[in-house]
N, C-alpha and C positions, 0 to 999 in steps of 0.2 A: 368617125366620132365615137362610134360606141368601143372599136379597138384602144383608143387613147384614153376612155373611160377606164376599162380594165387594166392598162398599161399604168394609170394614175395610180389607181387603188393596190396595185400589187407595190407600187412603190412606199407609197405609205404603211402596209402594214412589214415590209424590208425594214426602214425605218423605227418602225415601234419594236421590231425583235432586236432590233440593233442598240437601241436606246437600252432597253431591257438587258445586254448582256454587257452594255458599258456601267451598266448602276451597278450587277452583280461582281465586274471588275474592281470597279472603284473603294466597295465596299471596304472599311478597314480591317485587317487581319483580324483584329484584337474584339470585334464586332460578330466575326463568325466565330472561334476557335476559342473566344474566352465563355466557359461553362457556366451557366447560371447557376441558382443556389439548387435550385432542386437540382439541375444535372449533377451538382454535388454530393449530393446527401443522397440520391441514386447510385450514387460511383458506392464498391465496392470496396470498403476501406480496410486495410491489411495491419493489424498491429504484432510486431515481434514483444512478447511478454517475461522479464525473466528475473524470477521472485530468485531469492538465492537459497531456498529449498520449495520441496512440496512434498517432502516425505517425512516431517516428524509432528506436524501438525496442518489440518485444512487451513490455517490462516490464509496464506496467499491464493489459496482456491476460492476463498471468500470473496476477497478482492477482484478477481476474474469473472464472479459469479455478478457483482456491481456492476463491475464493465459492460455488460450482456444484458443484465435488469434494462439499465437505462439509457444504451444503445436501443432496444426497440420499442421502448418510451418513445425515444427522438426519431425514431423509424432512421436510423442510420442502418446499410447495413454492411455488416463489420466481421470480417475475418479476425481469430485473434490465435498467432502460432505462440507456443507457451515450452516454454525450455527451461528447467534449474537445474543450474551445475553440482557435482554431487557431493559439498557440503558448503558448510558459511566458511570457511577458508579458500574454499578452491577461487581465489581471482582472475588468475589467470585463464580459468576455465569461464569463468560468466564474461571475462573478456572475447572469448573467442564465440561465445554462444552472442554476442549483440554483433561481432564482425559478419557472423553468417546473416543475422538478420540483416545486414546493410547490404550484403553480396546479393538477397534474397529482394532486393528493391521495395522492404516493408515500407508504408508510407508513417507511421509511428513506431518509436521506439519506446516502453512503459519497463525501468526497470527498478526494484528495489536491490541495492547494493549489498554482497555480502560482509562487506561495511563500510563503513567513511571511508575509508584510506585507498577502496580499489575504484572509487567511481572514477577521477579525471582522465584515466583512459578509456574509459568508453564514452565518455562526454566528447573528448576531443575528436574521438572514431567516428560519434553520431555529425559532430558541426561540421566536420570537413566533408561531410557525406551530404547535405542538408537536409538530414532528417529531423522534425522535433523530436525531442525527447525526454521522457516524462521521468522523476526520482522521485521516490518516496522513500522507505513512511517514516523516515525524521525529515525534520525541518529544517532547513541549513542555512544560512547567513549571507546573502549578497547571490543569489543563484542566478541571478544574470549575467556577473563578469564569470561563471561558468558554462551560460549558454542552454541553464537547461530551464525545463520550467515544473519548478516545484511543489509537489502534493503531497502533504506531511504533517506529521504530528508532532507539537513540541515536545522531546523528551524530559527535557530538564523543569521543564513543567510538570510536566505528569509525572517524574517523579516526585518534586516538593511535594506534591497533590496524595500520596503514597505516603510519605513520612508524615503529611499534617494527617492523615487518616488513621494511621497506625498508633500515633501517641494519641489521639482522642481516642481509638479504641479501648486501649489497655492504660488509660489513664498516667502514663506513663510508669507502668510497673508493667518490667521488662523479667524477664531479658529477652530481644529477637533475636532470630537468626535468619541469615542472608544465604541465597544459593546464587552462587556469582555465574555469569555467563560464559563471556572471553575479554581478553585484552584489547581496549580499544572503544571507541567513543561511546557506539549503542550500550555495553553496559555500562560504564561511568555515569551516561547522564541519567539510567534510570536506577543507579544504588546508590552515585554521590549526592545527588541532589537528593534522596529521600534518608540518609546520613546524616547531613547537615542540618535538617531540618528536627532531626531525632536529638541532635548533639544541641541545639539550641532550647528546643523547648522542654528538653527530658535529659537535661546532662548527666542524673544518675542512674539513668537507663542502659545497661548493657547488651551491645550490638555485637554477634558475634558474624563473622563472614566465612563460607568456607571456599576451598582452592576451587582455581577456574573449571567449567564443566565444557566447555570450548558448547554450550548451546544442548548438548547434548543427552535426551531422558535416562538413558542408562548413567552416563556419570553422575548425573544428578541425584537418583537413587544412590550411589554409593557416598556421596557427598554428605546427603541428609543425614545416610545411617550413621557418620563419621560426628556428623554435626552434634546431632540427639544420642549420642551414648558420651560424648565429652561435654554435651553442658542439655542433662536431661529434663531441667526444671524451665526450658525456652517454652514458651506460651502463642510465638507467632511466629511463622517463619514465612519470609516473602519470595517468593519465584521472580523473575523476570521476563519472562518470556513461560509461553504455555510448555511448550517440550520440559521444562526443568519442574514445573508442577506435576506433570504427570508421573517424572522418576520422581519427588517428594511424597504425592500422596500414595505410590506405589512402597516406599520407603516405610512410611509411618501404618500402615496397615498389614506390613511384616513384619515391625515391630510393636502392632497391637496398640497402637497410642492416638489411634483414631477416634476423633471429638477434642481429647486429650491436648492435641497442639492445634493450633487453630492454621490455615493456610491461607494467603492470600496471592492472586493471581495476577500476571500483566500480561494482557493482552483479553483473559476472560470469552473467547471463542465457546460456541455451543458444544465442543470436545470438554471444556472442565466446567460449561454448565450444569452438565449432566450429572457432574458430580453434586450439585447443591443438596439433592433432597436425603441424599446418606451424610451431610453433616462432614464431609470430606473437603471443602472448601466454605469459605467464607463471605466471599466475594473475589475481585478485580479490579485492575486498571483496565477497563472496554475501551478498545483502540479503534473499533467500527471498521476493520478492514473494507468491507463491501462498499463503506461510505468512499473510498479511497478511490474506487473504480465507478462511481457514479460523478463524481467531478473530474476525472479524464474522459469518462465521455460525454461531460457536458465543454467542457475544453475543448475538445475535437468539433463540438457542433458549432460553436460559438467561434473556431477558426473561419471554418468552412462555409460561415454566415459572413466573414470578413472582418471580425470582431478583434480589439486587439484582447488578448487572455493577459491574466497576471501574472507575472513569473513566478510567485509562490502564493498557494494556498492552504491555510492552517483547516486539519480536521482535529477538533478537541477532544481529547481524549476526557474521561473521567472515573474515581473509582465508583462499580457500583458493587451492592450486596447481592445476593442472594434475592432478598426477599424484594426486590428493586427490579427484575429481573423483566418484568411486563410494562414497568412505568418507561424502561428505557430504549427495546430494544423491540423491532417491527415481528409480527407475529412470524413469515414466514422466515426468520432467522432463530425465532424459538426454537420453531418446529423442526429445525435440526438437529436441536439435543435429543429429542426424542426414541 
């Protein structure tokens, strides 16, 4: 009897391990192997980043410095490999700098294009790869039948925004002058649209423009000095991009006409803030770069929470002054002009 006790009970507890490793069988794949959110936001997240310079102004550093702010807000934590090709023409080069990142199995791609016209191949490089991938910092029209998902600033906004500021400045007693960028969308939308807006409200205001600077502050300075000795009595002249202010205000303070023209900036980075307190700028169009990389990584968290994201997100630009400088902008981004 008591052998048959023992022989009973070994049977039963055969049975309870066996039940036990047919539950763990049965189990569905998608039940062990699908990650929760934390094991998510645990995961070690890989971003290939590729501004289309980092050498003639911090701007795009800016933005990488966002990414990072509020990646460890969201306790994500985030790798971010950072590559710009070595000018805003070189496409073919930021083509092959997003190829590596796909060969490099990055889980994001964050790229801002050396211009409009070179993104759809690296769009089509990322979709056939299935990586997301993030364009900035214009805004563009329909960015889903392109695949990508969009964080950007309306240009052709911010430039009206530029032309309504400059004819309330100077009441519309001109003349301005324009330091033109390069051929091609980014500058049109931020000198046509602030053009048009000069041509409507100040039609007897004379707008002078000078030849392309392909982006660049050395040409920019010879542009200016081109500008102001053929039409010396200009009162405001507009940059578009910060590289072409700093060959401007390098321009006017070799020709001693500093205070004398007044300058205004797009993009307004704590590089030409610093110029405010000598009277060497006037204000900017403030594009918030940083703002640009704190909604890719709120996009990334909001994946990865199963969220669906928008394919375009507008950051607003706007002009500000000088003396506006604290009402708009978070202290530890001051603190970089310093």
């Amino acid at each position: 009897m008591k052998t048959l006790r023992i022989l009973t009970a070994l049977i039963v507890v055969a049975m309870i391990f066996l039940l036990i490793g047919c539950a763990s069988a049965t189990t569905p794949e998608s039940a062990t192997s699908q990650p929760t959110q934390e094991q998510q936001v645990a995961k070690k997240i890989v971003i290939g980043y590729s501004p289309p310079t980092l050498e003639m102004t911090d701007f795009h550093k800016f933005g990488q410095m966002g990414l990072e702010k509020k990646a460890k807000e969201l306790v994500l934590k985030l790798e971010v490999i950072t590559k710009a090709p070595s000018s805003h023409s070189a496409a073919e080069e930021q083509l092959r700098i997003v190829e590596d990142f796909i060969t490099q199995g990055v889980d994001y791609i964050w790229v801002v294009r050396v211009s409009v016209e070179a993104g759809l191949p690296m769009f089509d490089a990322a979709y056939k790869a299935n990586i997301p991938i993030f364009v900035g910092h214009a805004l563009y029209s329909d960015p889903a039948s392109q695949h990508i998902i969009n964080v950007g600033t309306d240009f052709e906004k911010t430039g009206t925004a530029v032309g309504e500021w400059i004819a309330d400045r100077l009441k519309c007693q001109g003349p301005v002058g324009i330091i033109r960028g390069a051929a091609g969308e980014y500058d049109a939308w931020r000198v046509e649209s602030a053009n048009k807006v000069l041509a409507e409200k100040c039609p007897d205001m004379q707008v002078f423009a000078s030849d392309y600077t392909d982006w660049l502050t050395e040409n920019a300075l010879k542009q200016t000095k081109t500008l102001l000795e053929a039409h010396p009595d200009i009162k405001l002249l507009y940059d578009p991009a910060s590289p072409l202010t700093m060959g401007t205000v390098q321009a006017i303070e070799e020709m001693n006409m500093t205070g004398k023209v007044q300058v205004l900036d797009y993009d307004f980075i704590p590089t030409i803030q610093k110029m405010c307190p000598e009277n060497k700028v006037v204000g900017g169009l403030a594009m918030f770069p940083f703002k640009y990389g704190e909604v890719v990584a709120q996009l990334i968290a909001d994946k990865l929470a199963g969220k669906t994201v928008p394919d375009k997100t507008e950051v607003p630009g706007q002009v500000v002054t000088c003396d506006q400088l604290k009402e708009v902008f978070p202290q530890w981004y001051l603190d970089l002009a310093k």
